[in-house]
C-alpha positions in Angstrom: 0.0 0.0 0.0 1.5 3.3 -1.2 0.4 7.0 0.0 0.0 9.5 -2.8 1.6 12.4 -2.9 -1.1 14.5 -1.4 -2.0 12.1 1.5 2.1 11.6 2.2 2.1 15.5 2.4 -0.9 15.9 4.7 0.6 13.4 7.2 3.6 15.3 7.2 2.2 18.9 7.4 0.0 16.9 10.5 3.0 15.7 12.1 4.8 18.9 11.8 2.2 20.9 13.8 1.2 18.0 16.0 5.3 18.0 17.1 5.2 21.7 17.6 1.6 22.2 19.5 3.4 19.1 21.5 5.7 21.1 22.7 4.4 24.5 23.0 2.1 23.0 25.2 5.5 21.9 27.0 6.6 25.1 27.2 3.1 26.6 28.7 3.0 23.7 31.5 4.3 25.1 35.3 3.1 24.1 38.2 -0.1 26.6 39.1 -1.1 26.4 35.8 -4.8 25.9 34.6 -5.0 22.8 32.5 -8.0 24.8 30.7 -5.4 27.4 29.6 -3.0 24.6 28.4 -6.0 23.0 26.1 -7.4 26.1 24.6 -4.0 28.2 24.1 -2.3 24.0 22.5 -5.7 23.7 20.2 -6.2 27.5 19.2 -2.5 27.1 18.4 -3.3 23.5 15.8 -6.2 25.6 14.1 -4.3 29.0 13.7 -1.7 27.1 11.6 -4.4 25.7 9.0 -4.8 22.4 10.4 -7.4 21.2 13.1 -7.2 18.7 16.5 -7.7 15.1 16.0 -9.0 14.6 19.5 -9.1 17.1 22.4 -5.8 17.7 24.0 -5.2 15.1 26.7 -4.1 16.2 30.0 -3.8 13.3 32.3 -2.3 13.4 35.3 -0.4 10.5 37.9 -2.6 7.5 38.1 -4.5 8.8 35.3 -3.3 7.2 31.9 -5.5 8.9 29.2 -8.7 10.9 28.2 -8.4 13.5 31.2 -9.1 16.5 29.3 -10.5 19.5 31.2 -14.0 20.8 31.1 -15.2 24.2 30.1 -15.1 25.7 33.4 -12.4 23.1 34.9 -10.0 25.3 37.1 -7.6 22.4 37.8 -4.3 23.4 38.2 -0.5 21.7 37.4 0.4 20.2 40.8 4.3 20.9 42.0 4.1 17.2 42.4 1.9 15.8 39.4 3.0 13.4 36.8 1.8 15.0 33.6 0.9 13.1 30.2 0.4 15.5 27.1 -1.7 14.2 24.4 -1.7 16.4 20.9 -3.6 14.9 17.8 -3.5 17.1 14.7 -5.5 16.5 11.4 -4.9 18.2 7.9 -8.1 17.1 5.4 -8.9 13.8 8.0 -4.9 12.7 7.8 -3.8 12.4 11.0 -0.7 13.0 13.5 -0.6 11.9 17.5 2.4 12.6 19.9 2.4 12.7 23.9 5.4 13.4 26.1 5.7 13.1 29.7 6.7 15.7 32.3 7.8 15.2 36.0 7.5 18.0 38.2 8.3 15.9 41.5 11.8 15.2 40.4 10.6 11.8 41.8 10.0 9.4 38.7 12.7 10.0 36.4 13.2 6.3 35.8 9.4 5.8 35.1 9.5 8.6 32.2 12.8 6.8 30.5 10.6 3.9 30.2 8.0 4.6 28.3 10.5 7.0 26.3 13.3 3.9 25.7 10.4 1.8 24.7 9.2 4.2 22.2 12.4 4.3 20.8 13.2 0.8 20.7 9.9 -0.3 19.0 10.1 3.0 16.5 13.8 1.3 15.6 11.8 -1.9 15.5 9.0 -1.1 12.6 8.9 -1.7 9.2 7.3 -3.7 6.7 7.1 -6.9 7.8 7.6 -6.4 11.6 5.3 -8.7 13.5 2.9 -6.8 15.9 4.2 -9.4 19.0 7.0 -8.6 18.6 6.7 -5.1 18.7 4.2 -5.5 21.9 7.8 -8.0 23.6 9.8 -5.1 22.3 8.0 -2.3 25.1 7.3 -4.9 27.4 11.1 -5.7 27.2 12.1 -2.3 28.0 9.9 -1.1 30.9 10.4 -4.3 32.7 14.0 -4.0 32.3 13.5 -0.3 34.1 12.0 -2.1 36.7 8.1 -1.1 35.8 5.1 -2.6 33.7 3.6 -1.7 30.8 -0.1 -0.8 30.3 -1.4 -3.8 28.5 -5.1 -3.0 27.6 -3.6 0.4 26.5 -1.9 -0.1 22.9 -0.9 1.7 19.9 -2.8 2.3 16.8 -3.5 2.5 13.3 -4.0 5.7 11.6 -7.0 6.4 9.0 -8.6 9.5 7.2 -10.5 10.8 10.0 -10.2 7.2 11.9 -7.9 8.1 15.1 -7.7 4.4 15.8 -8.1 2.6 12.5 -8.6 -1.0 13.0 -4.9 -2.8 14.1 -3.4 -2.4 17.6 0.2 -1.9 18.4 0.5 -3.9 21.9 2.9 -2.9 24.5 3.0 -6.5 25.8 4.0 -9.5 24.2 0.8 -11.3 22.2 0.4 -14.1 19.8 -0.8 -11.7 17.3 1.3 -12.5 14.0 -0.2 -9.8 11.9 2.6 -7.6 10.3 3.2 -4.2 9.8 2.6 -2.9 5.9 4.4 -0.5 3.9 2.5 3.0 4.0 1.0 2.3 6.9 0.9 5.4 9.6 1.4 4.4 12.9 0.6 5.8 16.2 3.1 3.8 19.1 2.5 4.7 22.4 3.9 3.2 25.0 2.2 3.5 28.6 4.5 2.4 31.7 3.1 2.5 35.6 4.3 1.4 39.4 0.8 -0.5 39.2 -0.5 -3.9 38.1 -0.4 -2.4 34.6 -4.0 -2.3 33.8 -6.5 0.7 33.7 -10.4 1.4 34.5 -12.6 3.4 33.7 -13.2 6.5 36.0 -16.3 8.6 36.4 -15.2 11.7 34.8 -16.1 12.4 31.0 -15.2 14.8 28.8 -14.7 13.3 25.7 -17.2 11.5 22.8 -17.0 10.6 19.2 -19.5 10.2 17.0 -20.1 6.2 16.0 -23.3 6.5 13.4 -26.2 8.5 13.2 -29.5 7.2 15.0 -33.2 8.8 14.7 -33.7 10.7 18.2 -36.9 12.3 19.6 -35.3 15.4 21.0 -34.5 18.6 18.9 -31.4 19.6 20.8 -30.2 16.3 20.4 -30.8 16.2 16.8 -29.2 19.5 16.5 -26.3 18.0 18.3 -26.0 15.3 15.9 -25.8 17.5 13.1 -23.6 19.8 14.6 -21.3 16.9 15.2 -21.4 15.2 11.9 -20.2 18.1 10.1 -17.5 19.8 12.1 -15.7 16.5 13.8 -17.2 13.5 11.7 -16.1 10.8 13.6 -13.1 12.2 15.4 -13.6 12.8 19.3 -14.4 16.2 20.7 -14.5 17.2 24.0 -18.2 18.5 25.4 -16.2 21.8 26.2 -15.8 22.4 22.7 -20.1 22.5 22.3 -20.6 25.2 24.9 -20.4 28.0 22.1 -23.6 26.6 20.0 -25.3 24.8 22.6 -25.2 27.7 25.7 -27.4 25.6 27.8 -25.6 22.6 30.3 -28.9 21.6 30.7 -30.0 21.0 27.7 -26.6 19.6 25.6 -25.8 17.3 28.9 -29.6 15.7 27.9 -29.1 16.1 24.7 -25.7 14.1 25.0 -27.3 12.0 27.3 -30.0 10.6 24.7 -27.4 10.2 22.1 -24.8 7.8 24.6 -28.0 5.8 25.1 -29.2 5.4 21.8 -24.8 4.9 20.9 -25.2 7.6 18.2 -22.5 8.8 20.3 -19.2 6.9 22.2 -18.1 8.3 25.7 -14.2 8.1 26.6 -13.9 8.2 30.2 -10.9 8.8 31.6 -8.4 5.8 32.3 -6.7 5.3 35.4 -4.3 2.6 36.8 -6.7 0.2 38.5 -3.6 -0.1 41.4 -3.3 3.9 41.3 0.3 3.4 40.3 1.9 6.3 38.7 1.8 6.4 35.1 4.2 7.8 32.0 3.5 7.7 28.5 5.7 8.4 25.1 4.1 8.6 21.4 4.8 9.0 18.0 3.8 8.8 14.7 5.3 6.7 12.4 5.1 5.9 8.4 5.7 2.5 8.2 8.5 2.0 4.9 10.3 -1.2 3.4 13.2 -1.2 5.1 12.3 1.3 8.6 9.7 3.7 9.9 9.7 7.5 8.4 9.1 9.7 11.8 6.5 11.9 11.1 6.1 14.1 14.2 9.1 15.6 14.5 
């Protein structure tokens, strides 16, 4: 499978900004903070250079693994202690580009951050075409254990599609029997996740975060409002509810109108993922075009 030119150059142009809102939003992120003001400034940053978020920016911290993005009026602030994952998806025309970094403000778990990063590395210098996904997944494992840690293993790496964030293949960060192999043109997301804990997650309470999964007749007119709104401006990437408060002013109404549309799964709800042992967690990402002979970085 070969990109053309355009799609190669959309990936790129993706992975360019995604690597730079990355680490702008490094830059912004001090203890005493507001998460809030790290989401809007990394996003308004993505769209003001012609391209649009894949997913809202993830700011998930300690135990918490993924899908902690804050809420509209969310005044959460960096901890001097916290554990911070930054997650940045970009998309230019539906092509799509995910990095996440980890930052630790405690001084404390230096070790846990170079394992997630020395298993990114070492599975990145791992891919091509060919590569078998186990042993990609007994590559990460390999490395965190040998930093004394776990990996995440219902957390993996994934597949990249037009406007599909995760695209139908899993990249494992354990080893599996899967024997499926990595193709040429294939983009990549590999992310591995490393934790004190057991080195599972669960879901938490809090959401922030849905994606559209079809469209579904519903008796409510906000909700079908919703829908539309949805449909047109995110398709089926996720969006965060914060990002609705604009068109839909009412809580009331958009959290029912939300509501009917979980129920009826017009909608998918991403609640945030924590380590089911509250061990601390790091993560490390990157995307990757997957080539003959190695693996093209493409957020860099």
């Amino acid at each position: 499978m070969q990109l053309e030119a355009k799609e190669l150059e959309a990936y790129e142009r993706a992975g360019h900004i995604a690597h730079s809102a990355l680490h702008m939003a490094k830059g912004l992120t001090k203890p005493g903070v507001k998460l809030l003001e790290i989401a809007e400034k990394t996003e308004a940053y993505i769209i003001e250079q012609g391209a649009k978020p894949a997913f809202p920016v993830n700011l998930s911290a300690n135990e918490a693994a993924a899908h902690y993005t804050p809420e509209k009026d969310d005044a959460t602030l960096v901890g001097e202690k916290d554990l911070l994952k930054i997650d940045v998806g970009v998309h230019v025309d539906g092509f799509i580009a995910d990095n996440a970094l980890t930052l630790d403000f405690s001084g404390e778990h230096g070790k846990l951050v170079e394992a997630s990063e020395n298993a990114l590395n070492t599975a990145t210098s791992s891919a091509k075409a060919g590569a078998k996904l186990s042993d990609l997944g007994a590559a990460v494992e390999s490395a965190i254990k040998g930093f004394g840690f776990r990996p995440i293993e219902n957390l993996t790496g994934h597949l990249l599609g037009r406007y599909e964030l995760h695209a139908g293949l899993e990249i494992p960060n354990i080893a599996t029997k899967d024997g499926r192999a990595l193709e040429e043109g294939q983009v990549i997301a590999i992310e591995p996740f490393a934790t004190t804990g057991q080195g599972r997650v669960g879901e938490a309470q809090k959401v922030e975060i849905f994606s559209l999964v079809e469209s579904r007749p519903t008796r409510m007119r906000e909700a079908r409002r919703l829908l539309s709104f949805v449909e047109s401006n995110y398709r089926t990437l996720p969006f965060a509810e914060r990002w609705l408060r604009e068109q839909f002013p009412s809580k009331l109404f958009l959290h029912s109108a939300i509501r009917e549309l979980v129920l009826s799964e017009a909608l998918e709800q991403y609640p945030v993922l924590k380590e089911v042992k509250s061990g601390m967690v790091s993560q490390a990402e990157l995307t990757i075009l997957v080539e003959r002979d190695g693996a093209r970085i493409l957020t860099h």
